[in-house]
C-alpha positions, 0 to 999 in steps of 0.5 A: 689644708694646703697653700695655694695661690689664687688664679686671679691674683697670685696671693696665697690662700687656702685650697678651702677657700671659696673666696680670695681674701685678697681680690675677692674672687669667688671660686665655683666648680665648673659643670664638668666638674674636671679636677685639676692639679695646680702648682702651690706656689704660682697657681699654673695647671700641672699634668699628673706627671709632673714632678715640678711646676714647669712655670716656676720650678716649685716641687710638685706635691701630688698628694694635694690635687686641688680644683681649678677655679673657673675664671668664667662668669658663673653660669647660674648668676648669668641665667639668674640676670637673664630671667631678671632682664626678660621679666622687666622687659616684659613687665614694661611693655606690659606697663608701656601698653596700658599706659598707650591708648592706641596700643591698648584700644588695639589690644581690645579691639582685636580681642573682640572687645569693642565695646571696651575699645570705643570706651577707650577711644572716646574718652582717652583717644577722640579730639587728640589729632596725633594719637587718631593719627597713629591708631588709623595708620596701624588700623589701616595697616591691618585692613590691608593685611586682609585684602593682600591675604585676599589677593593672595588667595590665602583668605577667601572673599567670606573669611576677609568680610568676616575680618573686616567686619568689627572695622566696618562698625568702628568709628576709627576705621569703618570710613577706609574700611569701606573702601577695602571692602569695595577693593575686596568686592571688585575682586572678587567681581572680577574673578567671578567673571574671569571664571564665567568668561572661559566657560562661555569660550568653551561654549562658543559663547564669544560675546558673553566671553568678551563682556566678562573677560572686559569686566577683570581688573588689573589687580586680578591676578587673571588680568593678563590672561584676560587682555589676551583673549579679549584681544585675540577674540574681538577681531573674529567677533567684530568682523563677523558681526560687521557683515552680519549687520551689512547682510541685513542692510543688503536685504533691506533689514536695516533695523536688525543691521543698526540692532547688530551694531548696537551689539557690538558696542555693547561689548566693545564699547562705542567708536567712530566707525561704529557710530557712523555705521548706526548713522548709515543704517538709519538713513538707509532704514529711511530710505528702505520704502522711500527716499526724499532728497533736497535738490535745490533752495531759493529765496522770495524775498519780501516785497509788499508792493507785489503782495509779498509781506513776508520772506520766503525759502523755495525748495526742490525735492526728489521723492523716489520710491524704494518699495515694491507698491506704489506710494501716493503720500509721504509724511516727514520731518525735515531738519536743515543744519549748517555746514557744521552739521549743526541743527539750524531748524526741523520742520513738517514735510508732507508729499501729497497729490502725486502717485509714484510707481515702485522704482519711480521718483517724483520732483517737488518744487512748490514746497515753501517755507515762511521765513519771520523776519524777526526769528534768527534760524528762519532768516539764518535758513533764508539767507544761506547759500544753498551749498552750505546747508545739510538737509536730512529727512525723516520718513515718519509715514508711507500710504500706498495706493492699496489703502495700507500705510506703514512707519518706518 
């Protein structure tokens, strides 16, 4: 046995030793297992050659080779307290999630266990207002997750129902997963006509095209796409069909000319120009057989000492006939607005009596109307100047003179 001095303290102890008497270093050989000549007086490494200590000058005995102690935290008590740390890490997430309702109901629940979940909901979870807070955000948090996973085109629209499924059925979540099903519906609607639009494009189908290519959503990924088509398509459809519409008006076809109309805005939607298009080819569908104008208005006024005992408005008519037969009656509505274009009254108005050749008018001037004196749209209409009235007349029956008769 040698004297050596202990690498931690300097004492003197035994090169048998595995602790130090003095500083109560324990000495462990390193995974190497490297010997290495030390100095008996001071401790300090010696290569093999020395013959004194080049620390402290002490003759070198090569005869007592001694292990170099590891200053090192030993390797094998580092990893016994690491698994020591890992397992009571572990065992008290274990314990923090049983003891967390919110966490344990999410553990149930996405373990297909929902009716041991809704068992814990109501009885450690329903009426405490911040842990129903807490469990809907996280479950809203994982129903997002599907539809992005949708939107991704990392799910597809079966796999995300399917998801959402156990959420729909719950009472925590089934109210906000209503809505992602109807965002998963919509997008999928979406892409469904995205998809049908360009195989009507490639069909020359442009209005099926336009109405799917419409129904995609700004959060489709094909939105932009769509935008661009509808955009590069509506200009040719709508200028095409505008002068289908104004052919069919030309030949007297008004009813296919607003029918053509109609078609656009249900595609494009409404707008001013197209509505006064309809406006136009329904007075002129009127007027296809036969046109009715009020030239004038006048008034009678009440006068019992002539044997007038009430008011009266006088108008002046031209009746042209557009047809290619003679027309010997026309029956009609005749509505009167003001000159707001607000409707004022509508009243019967039939043309009897008179024949008129094709391309022929007739002028009316002994239609009257009987004005009550305690109504206010007929004292309205009596007392009107004629310039601040708008008459429109509705052909509602033509007879010709060859018995047949028509309703336009």
């Amino acid at each position: 046995m040698a004297i050596i001095k202990c690498p931690e303290c300097g004492q003197d102890i035994s090169d048998k030793a595995k602790k130090c008497i003095h500083c109560g270093k324990v000495f462990v050989e390193e995974e190497i297992g490297k010997v290495f000549v030390v100095c008996a007086e001071c401790g300090a490494e010696l290569a093999e050659t020395d013959e004194y200590c080049p620390n402290c000058g002490c003759p070198v005995s090569k005869n007592n080779p001694v292990q170099k102690k590891s200053k090192r935290t030993p390797v094998i008590i580092i990893t016994i307290v690491g698994v020591i740390i890992v397992f009571s890490i572990i065992g008290f997430l274990v314990i923090k999630m049983n003891a967390n309702p919110v966490q344990k109901y999410i553990r149930l629940f996405n373990g297909n266990k929902s009716e041991e979940a809704m068992s814990l909901y109501n009885e450690k979870i329903e009426g405490n207002t911040e842990l129903i807070n807490v469990l809907e955000k996280q479950l809203n948090l994982e129903m997002d997750d599907i539809y992005k996973q949708y939107s991704r085109k990392k799910l597809s629209y079966e796999e995300s129902i399917k998801k959402l499924e156990n959420y729909l059925i719950n009472e925590p979540s089934n109210d906000y997963a209503r809505s992602i099903k109807q965002k998963l519906d919509d997008l999928n609607h979406s892409r469904i006509a995205y998809t049908n639009a360009v195989e009507a494009e490639k069909s020359g189908d442009i209005s099926t095209a336009l109405k799917n290519y419409i129904e995609v959503i700004k959060e489709d990924e094909s939105y932009t796409d769509a935008q661009t088509k509808i955009k590069s398509l509506t200009d040719t459809y709508k200028s095409q069909l505008l002068a289908e519409a104004e052919n069919y008006s030309q030949n007297k076809q008004n009813t296919k000319a607003i029918e053509t109309i109609e078609q656009i805005i249900s595609v494009l939607g409404s707008s001013e120009d197209l509505e006064e298009l309809i406006e136009k080819y329904t007075n002129l569908k009127s007027e296809e057989y036969v046109k009715v104008v009020v030239e004038d208005k006048s008034e009678t006024p009440m006068d019992s000492s002539n044997w007038i005992f009430n008011n009266y408005a006088n108008f002046v008519f031209l009746i042209t006939n557009n047809s290619d037969k003679t027309v010997v009656g026309v029956e009609g509505v005749l509505t009167v607005n003001d000159l707001f274009g607000k409707k004022i009254l509508s009243m019967g108005c039939d043309f009897t009596g008179n024949t008129i050749d094709p391309g022929a008018s007739y002028r009316e001037s002994e239609l009257s109307y009987e004005c009550n004196q305690f109504i206010d749209d007929d004292m309205k209409l009596f007392n009107t100047r004629f310039e601040d009235l708008q008459f429109i007349y509705e052909v509602t029956s033509i007879v010709f003179s060859d018995g047949s008769s028509i309703e336009p």
